[in-house]
C-alpha positions as CSV (number, residue, x, y, z in Angstrom):
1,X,31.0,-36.1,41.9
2,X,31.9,-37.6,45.6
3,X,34.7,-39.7,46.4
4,X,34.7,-40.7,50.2
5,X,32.7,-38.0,51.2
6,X,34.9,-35.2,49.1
7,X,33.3,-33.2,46.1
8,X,35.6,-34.0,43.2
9,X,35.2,-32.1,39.6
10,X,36.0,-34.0,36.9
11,X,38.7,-31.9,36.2
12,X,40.4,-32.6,39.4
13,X,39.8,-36.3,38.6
14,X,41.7,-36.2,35.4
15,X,44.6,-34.0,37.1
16,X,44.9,-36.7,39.2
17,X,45.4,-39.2,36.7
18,X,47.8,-37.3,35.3
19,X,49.5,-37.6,38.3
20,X,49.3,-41.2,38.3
21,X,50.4,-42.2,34.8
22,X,52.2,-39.3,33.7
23,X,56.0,-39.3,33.5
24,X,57.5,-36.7,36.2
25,X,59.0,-34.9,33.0
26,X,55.9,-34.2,31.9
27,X,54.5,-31.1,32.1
28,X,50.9,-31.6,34.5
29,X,47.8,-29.7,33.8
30,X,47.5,-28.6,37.5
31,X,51.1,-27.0,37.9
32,X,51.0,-25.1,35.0
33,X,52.0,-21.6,34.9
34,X,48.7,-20.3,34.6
35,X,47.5,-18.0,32.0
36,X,48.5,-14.1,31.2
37,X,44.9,-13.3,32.6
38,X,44.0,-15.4,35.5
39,X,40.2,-17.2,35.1
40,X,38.2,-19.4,36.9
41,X,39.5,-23.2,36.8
42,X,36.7,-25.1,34.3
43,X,35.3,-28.0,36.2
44,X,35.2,-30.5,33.6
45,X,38.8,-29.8,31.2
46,X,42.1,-29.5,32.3
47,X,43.7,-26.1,31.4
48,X,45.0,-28.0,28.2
49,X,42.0,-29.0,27.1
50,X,40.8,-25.7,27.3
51,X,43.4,-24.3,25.4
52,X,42.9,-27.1,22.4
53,X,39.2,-26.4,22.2
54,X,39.5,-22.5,22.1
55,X,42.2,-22.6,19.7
56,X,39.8,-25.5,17.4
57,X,36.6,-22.7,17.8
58,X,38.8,-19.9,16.3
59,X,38.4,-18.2,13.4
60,X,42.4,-18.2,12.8
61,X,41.9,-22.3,13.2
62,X,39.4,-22.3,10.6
63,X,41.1,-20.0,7.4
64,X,43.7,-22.5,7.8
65,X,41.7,-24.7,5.4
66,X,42.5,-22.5,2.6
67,X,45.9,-21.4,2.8
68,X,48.6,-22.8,1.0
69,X,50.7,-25.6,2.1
70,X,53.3,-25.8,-0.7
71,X,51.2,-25.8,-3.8
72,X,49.1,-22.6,-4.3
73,X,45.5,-23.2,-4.9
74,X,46.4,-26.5,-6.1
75,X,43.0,-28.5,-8.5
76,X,42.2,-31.6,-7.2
77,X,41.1,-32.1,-3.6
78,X,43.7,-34.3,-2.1
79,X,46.9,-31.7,-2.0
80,X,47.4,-30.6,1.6
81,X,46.7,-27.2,3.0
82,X,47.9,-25.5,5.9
83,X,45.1,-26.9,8.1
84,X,45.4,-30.8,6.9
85,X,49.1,-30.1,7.6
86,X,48.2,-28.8,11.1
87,X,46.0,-32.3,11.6
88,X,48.8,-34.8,10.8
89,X,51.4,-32.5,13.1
90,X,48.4,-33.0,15.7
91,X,48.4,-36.6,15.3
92,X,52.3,-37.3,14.9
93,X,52.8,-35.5,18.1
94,X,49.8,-37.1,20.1
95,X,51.3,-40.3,19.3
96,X,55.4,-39.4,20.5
97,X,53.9,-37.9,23.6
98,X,51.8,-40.7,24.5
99,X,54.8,-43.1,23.9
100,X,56.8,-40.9,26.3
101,X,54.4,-40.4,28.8
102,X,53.9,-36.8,28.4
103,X,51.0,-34.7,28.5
104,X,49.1,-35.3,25.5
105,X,46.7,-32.4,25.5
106,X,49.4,-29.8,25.9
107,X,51.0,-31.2,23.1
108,X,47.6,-31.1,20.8
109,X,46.7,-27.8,21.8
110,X,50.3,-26.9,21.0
111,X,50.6,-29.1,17.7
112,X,47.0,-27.2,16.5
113,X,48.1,-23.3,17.1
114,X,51.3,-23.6,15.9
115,X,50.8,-22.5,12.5
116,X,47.6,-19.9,13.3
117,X,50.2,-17.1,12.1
118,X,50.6,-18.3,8.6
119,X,50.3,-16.1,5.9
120,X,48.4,-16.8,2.6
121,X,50.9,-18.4,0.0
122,X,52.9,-20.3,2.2
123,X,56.3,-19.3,3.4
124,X,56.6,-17.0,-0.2
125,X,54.2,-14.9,2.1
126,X,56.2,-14.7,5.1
127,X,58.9,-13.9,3.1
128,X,57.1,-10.9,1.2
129,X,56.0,-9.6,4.7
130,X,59.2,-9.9,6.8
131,X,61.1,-7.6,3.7
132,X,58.4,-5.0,2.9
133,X,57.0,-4.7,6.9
134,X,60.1,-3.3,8.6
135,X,59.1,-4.5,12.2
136,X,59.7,-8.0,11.1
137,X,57.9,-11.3,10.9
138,X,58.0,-14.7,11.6
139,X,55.1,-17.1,11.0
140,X,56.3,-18.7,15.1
141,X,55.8,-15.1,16.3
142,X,52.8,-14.3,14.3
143,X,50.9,-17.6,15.7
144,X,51.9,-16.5,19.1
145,X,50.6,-13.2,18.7
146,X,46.8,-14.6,17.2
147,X,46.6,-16.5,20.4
148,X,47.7,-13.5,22.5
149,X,46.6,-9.9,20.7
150,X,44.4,-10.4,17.7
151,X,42.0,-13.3,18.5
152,X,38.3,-12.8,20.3
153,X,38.3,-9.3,19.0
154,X,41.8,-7.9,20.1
155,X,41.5,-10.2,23.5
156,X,43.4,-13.3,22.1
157,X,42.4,-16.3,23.3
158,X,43.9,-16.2,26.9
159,X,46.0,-19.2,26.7
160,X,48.5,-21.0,29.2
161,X,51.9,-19.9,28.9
162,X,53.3,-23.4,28.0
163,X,51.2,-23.8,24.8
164,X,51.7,-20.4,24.3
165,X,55.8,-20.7,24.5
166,X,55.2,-24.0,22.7
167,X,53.7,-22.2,19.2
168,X,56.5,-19.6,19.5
169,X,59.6,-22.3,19.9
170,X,58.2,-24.8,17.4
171,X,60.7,-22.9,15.1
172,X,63.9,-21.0,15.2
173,X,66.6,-20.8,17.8
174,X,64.6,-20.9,21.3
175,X,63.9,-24.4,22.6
176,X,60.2,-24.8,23.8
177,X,60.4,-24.8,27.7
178,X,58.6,-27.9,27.9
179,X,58.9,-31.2,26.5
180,X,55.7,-31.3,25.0
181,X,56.4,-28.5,22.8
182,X,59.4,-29.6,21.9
183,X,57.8,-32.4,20.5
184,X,56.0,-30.2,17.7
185,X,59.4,-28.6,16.9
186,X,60.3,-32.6,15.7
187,X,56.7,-33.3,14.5
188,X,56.3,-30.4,12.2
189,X,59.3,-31.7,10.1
190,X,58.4,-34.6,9.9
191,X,55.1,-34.2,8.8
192,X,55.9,-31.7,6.5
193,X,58.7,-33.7,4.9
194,X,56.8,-36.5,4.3
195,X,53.6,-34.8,2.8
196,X,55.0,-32.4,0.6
197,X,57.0,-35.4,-0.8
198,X,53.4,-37.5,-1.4
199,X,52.4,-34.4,-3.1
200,X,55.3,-33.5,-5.1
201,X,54.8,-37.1,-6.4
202,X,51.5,-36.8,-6.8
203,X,52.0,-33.4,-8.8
204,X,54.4,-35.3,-11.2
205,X,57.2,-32.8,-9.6
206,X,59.3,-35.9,-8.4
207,X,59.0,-39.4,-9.7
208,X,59.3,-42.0,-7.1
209,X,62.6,-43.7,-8.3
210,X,64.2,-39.7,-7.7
211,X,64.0,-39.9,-4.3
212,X,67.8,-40.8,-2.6
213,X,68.2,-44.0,-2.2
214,X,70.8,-43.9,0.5
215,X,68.2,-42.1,2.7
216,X,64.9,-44.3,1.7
217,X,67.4,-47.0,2.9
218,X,67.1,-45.8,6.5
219,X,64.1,-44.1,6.8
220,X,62.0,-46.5,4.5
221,X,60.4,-46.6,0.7
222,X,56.8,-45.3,1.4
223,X,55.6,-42.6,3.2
224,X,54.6,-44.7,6.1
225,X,57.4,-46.1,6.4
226,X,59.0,-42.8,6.8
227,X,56.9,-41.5,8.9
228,X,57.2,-45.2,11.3
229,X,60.5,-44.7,11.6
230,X,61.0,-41.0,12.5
231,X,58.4,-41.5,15.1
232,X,60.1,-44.2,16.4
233,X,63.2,-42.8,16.3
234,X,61.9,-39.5,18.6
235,X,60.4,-42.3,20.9
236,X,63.6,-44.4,21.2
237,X,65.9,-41.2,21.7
238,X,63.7,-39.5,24.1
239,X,62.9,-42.3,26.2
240,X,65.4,-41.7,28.8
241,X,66.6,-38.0,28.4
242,X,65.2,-34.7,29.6
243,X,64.8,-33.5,26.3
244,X,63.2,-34.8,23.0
245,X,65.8,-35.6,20.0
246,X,65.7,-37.5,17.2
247,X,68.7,-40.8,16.6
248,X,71.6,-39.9,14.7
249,X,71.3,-41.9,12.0
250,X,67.4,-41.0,11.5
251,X,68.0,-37.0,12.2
252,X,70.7,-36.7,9.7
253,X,68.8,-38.7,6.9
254,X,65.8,-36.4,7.7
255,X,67.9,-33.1,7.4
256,X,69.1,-34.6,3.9
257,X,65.9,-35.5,2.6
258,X,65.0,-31.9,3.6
259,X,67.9,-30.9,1.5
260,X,66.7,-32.8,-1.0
261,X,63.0,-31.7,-0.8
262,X,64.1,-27.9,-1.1
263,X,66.4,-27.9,-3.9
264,X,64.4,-30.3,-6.0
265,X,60.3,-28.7,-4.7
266,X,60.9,-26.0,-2.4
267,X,63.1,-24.0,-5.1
268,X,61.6,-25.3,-8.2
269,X,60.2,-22.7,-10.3
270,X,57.4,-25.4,-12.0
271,X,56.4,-26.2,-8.4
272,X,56.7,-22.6,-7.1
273,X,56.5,-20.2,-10.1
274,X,52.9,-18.9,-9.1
275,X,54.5,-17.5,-6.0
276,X,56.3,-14.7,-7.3
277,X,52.7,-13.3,-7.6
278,X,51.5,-14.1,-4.6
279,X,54.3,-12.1,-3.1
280,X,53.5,-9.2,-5.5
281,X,50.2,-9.3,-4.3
282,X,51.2,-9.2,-0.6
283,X,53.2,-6.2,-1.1
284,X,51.2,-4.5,-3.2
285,X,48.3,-4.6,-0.6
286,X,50.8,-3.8,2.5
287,X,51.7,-0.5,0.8
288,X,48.1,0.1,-0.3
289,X,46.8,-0.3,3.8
290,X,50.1,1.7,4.8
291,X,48.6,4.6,2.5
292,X,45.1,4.3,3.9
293,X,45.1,2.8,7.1
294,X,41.5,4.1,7.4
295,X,40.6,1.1,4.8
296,X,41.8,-1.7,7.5
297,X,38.7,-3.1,9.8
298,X,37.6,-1.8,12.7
299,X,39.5,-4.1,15.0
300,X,42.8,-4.0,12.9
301,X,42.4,0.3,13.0
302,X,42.6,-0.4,16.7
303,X,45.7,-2.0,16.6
304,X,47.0,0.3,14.5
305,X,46.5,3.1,17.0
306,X,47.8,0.8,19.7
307,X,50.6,-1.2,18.1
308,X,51.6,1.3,14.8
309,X,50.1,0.9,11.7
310,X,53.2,-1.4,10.4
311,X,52.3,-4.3,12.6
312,X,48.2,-4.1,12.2
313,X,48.8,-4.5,8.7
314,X,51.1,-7.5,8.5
315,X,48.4,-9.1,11.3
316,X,45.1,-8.3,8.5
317,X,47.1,-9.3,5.5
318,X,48.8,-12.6,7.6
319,X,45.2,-13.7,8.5
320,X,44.2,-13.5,5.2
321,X,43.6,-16.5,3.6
322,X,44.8,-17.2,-0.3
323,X,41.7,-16.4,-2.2
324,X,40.8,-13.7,0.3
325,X,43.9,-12.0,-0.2
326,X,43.4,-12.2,-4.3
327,X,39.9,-10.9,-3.9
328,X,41.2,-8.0,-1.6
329,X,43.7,-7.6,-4.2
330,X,41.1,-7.7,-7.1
331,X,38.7,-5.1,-5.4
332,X,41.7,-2.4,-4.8
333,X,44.0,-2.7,-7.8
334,X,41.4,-4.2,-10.8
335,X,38.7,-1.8,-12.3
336,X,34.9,-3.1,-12.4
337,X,33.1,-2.1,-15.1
338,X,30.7,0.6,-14.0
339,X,27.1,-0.1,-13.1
340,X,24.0,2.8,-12.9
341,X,23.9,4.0,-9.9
């Protein structure tokens, strides 16, 4: 394209009107920190966009679809999953940032890696692996580490260091540097939240006259309503600080409901009692690969060698999906009946 006798990319043209409409907290495409191996600018996407698209082509991105959300292999095709989970964090986030101004495709490209590094069987997974590994685990650190090591054939997928620091801070102590990624940190809960309650109900777990009053008061009697008012919330308290935050009155109601959601689903043994197997399963095959590394694939023998065989392990088995792991499982532990050879 040329503007006034000046070749222009697209690229450039939307990094411009970033520049235009963009708050100056936002974190712009063109001054990002680059990536951890320097490439060639695209002509067409920003470096955001870039990111969002490589991360929606991986294969990490895709085995989301079948890994457990809170219900393990749950019959009936309207229960979430770790990857319809990942969409509505996508689409909460979009929306705050938008509001506020901010970069909207760092936060998508954020919002859709951040849970890349979950294991099969939900957080009874991570659990399994963080006690048996010994080099420790975190499903923030793992998703980090797709993008960064085990991707594209031990390349990773090369991504900017803000959505990369944005996957590893949606979580835990360490604020994300940027706003943008501190906007999945908010997102995340209140996505979660909100859908595990629609299918606890759904599930016959809770009954919708169980759910606190005090709090549905605030934040609103149907799941849209919920949701409408925590966003609103993030936009309203955000508006004019360098930071992202939730209001008082909406972020303690959501930290209750939260207490609410794990003592009465999180912890309930007719809601979770399939994942005591799950985790057997888990650390049954970690001590199984630890054995006979030489029965890991190719690319995770290469980590092994490179990164011990502790670590390559916990990244085969955390990329597993659900039924993958059960049919791993199935093939080591289970006899087959023996055919003529």
């Amino acid at each position: 394209m040329q503007e006034g006798g000046i070749i222009v990319t697209p690229r450039e043209r939307m990094e411009e009107v970033e520049r235009l409409i963009l708050s100056g907290r936002a974190a712009h495409s063109k001054d990002s920190k680059g990536r951890l191996v320097p490439e060639e600018e695209c002509m067409v996407r920003t470096c955001y966009m870039r990111d969002r698209d490589r991360i929606i082509h991986s294969k990490a991105f895709r085995r989301l679809k079948h890994k457990t959300q809170v219900f393990l292999s749950p019959e009936g095709d309207h229960y979430r999953t770790r990857l319809t989970h990942t969409l509505e964090v996508s689409q909460i986030s979009r929306t705050i940032a938008r509001a506020l101004s901010l970069n909207e495709d760092l936060t998508e490209a954020t919002a859709l890696g951040h849970d890349l590094g979950h294991t099969p069987f939900g957080h009874a997974g991570e659990r399994a692996l963080e006690e048996i590994s010994g080099v420790g685990f975190s499903h923030n650190e793992q998703s980090a580490r797709v993008v960064t090591r085990i991707e594209n054939n031990g390349r990773g997928l090369n991504l900017t260091c803000e959505v990369i620091d944005g996957i590893r801070c949606h979580t835990g102590k360490k604020r994300a540097d940027t706003l943008e990624g501190r906007i999945i940190h908010y997102a995340d809960r209140i996505a979660y939240v909100n859908h595990d309650i629609d299918d606890a109900l759904r599930a016959g777990i809770l009954k919708p006259d169980e759910l606190p009053r005090d709090i549905c008061d605030i934040l609103g009697q149907t799941h849209r309503q919920r949701i409408n008012t925590l966003v609103l919330s993030a936009i309203s308290e955000s508006a004019e600080k360098d930071d992202i935050a939730l209001t008082k009155e909406a972020g303690d109601a959501m930290d209750k409901l939260r207490e609410f959601m794990f003592e009465r689903v999180y912890r309930n043994p007719v809601a979770k009692g399939e994942e005591k197997k799950g985790i057997e399963i888990l650390k049954r095959l970690y001590e199984y690969f630890l054995k006979h590394v030489d029965k890991l694939p190719d690319e995770y023998r290469i980590i092994a060698e490179e990164d011990g065989a502790p670590r390559a392990i916990c990244d085969y088995i955390a990329g597993m999906t659900d039924r993958f792991a059960i049919a791993v499982f199935s093939d080591v532990f289970i006899p087959k009946g023996w055919q003529r050879v």
